[in-house]
C-alpha positions in Angstrom: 114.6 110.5 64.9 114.9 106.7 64.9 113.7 105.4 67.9 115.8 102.4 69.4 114.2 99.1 69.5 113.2 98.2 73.3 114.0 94.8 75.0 111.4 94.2 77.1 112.8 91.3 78.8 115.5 93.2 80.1 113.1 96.5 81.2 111.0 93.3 83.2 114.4 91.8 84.7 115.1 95.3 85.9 112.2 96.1 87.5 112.5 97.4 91.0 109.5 95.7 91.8 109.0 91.8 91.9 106.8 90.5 89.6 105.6 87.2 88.1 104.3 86.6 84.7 101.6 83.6 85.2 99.5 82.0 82.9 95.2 81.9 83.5 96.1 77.7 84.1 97.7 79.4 87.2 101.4 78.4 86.1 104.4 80.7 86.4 105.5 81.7 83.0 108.7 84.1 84.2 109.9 86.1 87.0 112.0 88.9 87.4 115.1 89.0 89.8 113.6 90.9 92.3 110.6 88.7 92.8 113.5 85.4 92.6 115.1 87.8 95.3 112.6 88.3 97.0 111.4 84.4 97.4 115.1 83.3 97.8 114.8 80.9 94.9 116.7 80.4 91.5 114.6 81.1 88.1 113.9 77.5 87.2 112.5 76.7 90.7 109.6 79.1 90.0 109.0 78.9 86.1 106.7 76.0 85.2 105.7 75.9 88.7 101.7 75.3 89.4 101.1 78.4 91.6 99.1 76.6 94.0 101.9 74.4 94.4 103.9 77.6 95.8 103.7 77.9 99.2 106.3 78.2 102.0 106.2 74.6 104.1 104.7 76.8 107.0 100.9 76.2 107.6 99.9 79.5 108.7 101.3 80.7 105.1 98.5 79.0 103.8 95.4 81.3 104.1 97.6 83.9 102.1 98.2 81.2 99.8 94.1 80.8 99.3 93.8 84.5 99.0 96.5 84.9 96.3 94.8 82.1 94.1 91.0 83.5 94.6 92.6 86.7 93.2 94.5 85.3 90.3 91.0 83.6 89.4 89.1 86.7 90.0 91.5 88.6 87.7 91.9 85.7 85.0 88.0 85.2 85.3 86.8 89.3 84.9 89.7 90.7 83.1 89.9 93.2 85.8 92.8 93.8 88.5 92.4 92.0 92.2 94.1 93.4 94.5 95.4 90.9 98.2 96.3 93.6 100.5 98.3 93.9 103.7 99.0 90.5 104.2 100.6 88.8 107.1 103.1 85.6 106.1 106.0 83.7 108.3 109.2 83.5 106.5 111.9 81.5 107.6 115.9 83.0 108.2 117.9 81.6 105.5 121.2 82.2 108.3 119.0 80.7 110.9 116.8 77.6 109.5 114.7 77.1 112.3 113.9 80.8 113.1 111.0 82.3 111.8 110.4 86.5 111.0 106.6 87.7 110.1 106.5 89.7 107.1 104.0 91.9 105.3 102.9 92.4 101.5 100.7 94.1 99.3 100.0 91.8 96.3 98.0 93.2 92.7 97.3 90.5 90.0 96.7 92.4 86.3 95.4 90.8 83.5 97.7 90.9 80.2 95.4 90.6 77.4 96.3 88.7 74.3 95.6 89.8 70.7 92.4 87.9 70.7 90.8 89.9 73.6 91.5 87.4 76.0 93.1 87.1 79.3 96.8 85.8 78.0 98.3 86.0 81.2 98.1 87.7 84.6 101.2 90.2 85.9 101.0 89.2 89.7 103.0 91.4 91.3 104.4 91.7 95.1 105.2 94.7 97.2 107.6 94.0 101.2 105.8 96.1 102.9 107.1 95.1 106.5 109.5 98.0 107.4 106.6 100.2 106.7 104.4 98.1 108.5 107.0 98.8 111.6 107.4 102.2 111.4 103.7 102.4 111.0 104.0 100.6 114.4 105.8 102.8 116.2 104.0 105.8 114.6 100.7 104.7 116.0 102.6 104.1 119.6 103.6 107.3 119.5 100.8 108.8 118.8 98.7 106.7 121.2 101.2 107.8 123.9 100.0 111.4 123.3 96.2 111.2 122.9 95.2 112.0 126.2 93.0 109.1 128.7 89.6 110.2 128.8 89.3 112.1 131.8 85.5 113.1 133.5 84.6 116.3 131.9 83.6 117.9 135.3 80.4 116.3 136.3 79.1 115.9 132.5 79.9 112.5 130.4 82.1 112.6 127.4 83.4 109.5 124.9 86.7 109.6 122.6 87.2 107.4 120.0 90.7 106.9 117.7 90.4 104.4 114.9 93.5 104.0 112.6 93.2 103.8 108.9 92.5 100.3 108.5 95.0 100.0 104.9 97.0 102.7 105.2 100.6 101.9 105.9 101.2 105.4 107.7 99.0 106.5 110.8 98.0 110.3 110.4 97.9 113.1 112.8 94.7 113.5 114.0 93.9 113.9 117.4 91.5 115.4 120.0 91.8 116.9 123.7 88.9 117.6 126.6 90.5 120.4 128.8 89.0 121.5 132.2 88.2 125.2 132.8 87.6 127.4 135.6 83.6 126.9 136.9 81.6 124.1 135.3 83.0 124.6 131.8 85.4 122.5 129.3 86.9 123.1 126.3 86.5 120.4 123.4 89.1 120.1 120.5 89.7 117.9 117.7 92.8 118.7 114.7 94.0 117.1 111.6 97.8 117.2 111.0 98.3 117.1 107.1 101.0 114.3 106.6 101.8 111.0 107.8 104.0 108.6 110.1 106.3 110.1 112.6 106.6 113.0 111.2 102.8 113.8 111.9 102.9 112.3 114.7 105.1 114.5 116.4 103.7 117.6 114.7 100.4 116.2 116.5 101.9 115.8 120.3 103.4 119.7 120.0 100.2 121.3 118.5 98.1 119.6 120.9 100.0 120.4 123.9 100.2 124.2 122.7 96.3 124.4 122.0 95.6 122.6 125.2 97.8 125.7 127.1 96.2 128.3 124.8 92.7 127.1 126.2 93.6 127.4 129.3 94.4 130.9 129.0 90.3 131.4 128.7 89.7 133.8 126.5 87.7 131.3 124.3 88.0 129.5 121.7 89.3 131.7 118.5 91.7 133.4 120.6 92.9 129.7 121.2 93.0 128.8 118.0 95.2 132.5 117.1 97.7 131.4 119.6 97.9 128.3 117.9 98.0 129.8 114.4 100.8 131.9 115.5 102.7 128.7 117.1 102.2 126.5 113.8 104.0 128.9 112.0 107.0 128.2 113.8 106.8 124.5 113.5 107.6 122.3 110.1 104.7 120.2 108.9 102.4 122.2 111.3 101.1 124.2 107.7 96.9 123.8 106.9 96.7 121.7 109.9 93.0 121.7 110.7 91.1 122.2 113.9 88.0 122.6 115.5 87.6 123.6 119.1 84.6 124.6 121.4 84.3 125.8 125.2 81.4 124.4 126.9 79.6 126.7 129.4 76.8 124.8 131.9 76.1 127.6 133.9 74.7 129.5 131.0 73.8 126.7 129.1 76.0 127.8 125.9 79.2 126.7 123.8 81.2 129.0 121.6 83.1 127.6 118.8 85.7 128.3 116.3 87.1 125.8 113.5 90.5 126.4 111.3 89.6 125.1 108.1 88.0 121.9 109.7 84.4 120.1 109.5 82.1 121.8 111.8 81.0 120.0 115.1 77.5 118.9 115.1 74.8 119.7 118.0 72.2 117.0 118.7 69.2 118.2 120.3 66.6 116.6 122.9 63.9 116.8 119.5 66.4 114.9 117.2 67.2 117.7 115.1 71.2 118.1 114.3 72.4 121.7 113.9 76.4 121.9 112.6 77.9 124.0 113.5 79.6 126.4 110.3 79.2 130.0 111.3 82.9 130.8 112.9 85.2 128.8 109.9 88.3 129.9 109.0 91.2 128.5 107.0 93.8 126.5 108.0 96.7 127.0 110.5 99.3 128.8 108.8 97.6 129.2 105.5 97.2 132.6 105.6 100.3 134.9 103.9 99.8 137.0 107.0 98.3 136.0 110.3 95.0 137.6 111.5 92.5 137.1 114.3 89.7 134.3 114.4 86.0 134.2 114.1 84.1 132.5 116.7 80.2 131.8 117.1 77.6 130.8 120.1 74.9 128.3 120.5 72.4 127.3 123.2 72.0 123.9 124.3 69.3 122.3 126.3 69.9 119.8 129.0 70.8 116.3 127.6 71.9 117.8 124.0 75.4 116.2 122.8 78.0 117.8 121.1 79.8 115.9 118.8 83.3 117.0 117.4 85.5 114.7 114.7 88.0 114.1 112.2 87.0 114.0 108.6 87.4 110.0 107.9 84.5 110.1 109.8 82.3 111.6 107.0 84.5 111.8 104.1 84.5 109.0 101.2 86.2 109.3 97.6 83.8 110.1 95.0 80.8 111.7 97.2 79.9 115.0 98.4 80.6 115.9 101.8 77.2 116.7 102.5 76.4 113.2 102.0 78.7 112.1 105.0 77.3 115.1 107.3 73.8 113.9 107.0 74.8 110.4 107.1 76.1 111.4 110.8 73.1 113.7 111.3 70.8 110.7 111.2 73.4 108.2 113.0 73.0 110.7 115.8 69.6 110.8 116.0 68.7 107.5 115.7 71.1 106.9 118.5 70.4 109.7 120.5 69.0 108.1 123.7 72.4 106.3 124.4 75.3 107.3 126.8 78.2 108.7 124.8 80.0 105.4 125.2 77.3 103.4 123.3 76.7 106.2 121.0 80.1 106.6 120.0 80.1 102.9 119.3 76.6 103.0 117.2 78.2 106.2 115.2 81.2 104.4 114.1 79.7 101.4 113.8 77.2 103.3 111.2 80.3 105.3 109.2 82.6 103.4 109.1 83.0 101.0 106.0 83.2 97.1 107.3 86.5 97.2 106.1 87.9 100.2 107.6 87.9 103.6 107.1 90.9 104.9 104.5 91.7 107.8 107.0 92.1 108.3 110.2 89.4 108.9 112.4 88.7 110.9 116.2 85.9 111.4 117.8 84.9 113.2 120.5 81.0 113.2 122.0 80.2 115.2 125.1 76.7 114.8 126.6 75.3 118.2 127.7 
């Protein structure tokens, strides 16, 4: 079978992307029409144009403008991809001249390499990523509206932390709940919706609410998280939602547990020692073919203890073993273990969480005991 010749300046033209050929002098050697489209320029007002030399006439466009050229020059220098994410630019109304919108774009520069092993030139393309920057915006509204206020947990102190994926252009469904019980106990919950945006968001508010009802029924905490099982399968996007939840007992100085396919909570104790909690885990919500009844376990506690419950960005990275990011919190705890939840849920994150950001959401939840 003869295969047909390919024109490959008609496959770049038609890209859906926009992209930009340029050359390691930094110098546009062609761009396709939806990067012309994008810029709201005509072909020849780009090609032959010295890329620093490219910038809208609106000062605050020009830190983007120094972080596009150190990545050209990073990817031209190494031969490697650079990547300018999520940035922020003002662009002016071509109906309105005068009125100014902010817009958002990912940007990845690729070395093209020439037939002597040497950068040629560098694809530089650019992704508009501001409608998905503003659902993400509502998403994250949302789903701020329904984590609960921290409220006293009785007489005992407690800290909650949410942190937002710092790249991610969708907020997840994680989320985490303190519920009061009859006598001087609280129940303690933390879940992981599987998905993103709105979808998870609202998959978030209606599992929360139902688990937070189920608790309250006080017959502890798998028969909570059965309730809930039998609830998520009734609800779309609900399936291998993960959660951990624990009821909190002063008078007898104990906590039973129960976790649905989630990381277990972690005891800190007055020596410094951190015992996880992993003896009552089950799968997911809904990821059984037929639903059954829950596990839970015990533990004793000793007066100033602190439970810790959480979200897996917490402890989870790509590429490394999860045991790695448990005893990464196990020692974060310990070092910090004289502080009042508030300051110790500041030292943990603080300690976990990669300068830049975590690339998952992450709740936390730290109850002194």
């Amino acid at each position: 079978m003869k295969v047909p010749a390919v024109d490959y300046a008609a496959v770049f033209q038609a890209l859906p992307g926009a992209v930009a050929l340029v050359t390691p002098q930094l110098v546009y050697a062609d761009a396709n029409a939806e990067f012309l489209r994008l810029r709201g320029l005509a072909r020849e007002q780009v090609v032959g144009r010295f890329v620093p030399d490219d910038h809208p006439e609106k000062a605050p466009a020009e830190p983007l403008l120094l972080r596009v050229l150190a990545s050209l020059r990073q990817a031209a220098g190494t031969g490697e991809r650079s990547i300018v994410a999520l940035q922020r630019y003002d662009k002016e109304d071509p109906d309105e001249p005068g009125v100014w919108h902010e817009r958002y774009v990912n940007m990845t520069n690729i070395p093209v390499f020439g037939s002597d092993g040497r950068v040629a030139l560098l694809l530089h393309r650019v992704e508009d990523v501001t409608e998905l920057i503003r659902a993400r915006e509502v998403a994250l509204t949302l789903q701020e509206s329904m984590l609960p206020a921290l409220r006293p947990a009785g007489r005992h102190q407690a800290a909650v932390r949410y942190r937002p994926a710092a790249e991610a252009l969708n907020v997840a469904g994680d989320w985490y709940d303190l519920v009061d019980l009859p006598g001087d106990r609280i129940a303690v919950a933390v879940g992981d919706v599987v998905g993103h945006g709105l979808p998870a968001a609202c998959v978030m508010g209606q599992l929360r609410s139902a688990l937070t009802a189920a608790c309250l029924i006080g017959k502890g905490p798998a028969r909570a998280l059965e309730v809930l099982g039998l609830y998520a399968r009734t609800l779309d996007g609900a399936e291998n939602t993960t959660v951990a939840t624990a009821f909190i007992d002063w008078e007898t100085r104990t906590l039973t547990y129960s976790c649905a396919g989630h990381p277990p909570p972690g005891l800190l104790h007055r020596d410094g020692t951190v015992e996880f909690l992993d003896q009552a885990t089950d799968p997911p919500l809904a990821a059984r073919p037929e639903h059954g009844p829950r596990i839970q376990a015990g533990a004793a506690f000793g007066e100033g203890a602190v439970l810790a419950l959480y979200t897996d960005g917490l402890i989870e990275r790509r590429g490394e073993d999860i045991d790695t990011g448990l005893a990464r919190l196990a020692d974060s705890l310990a070092r910090h273990q004289t502080d009042d939840p508030e300051a110790l849920a500041d030292a943990v994150l603080t300690d976990l969480l990669p300068p830049g950001g975590a690339t998952d959401d992450t709740a936390l939840v730290l109850v002194r005991l």
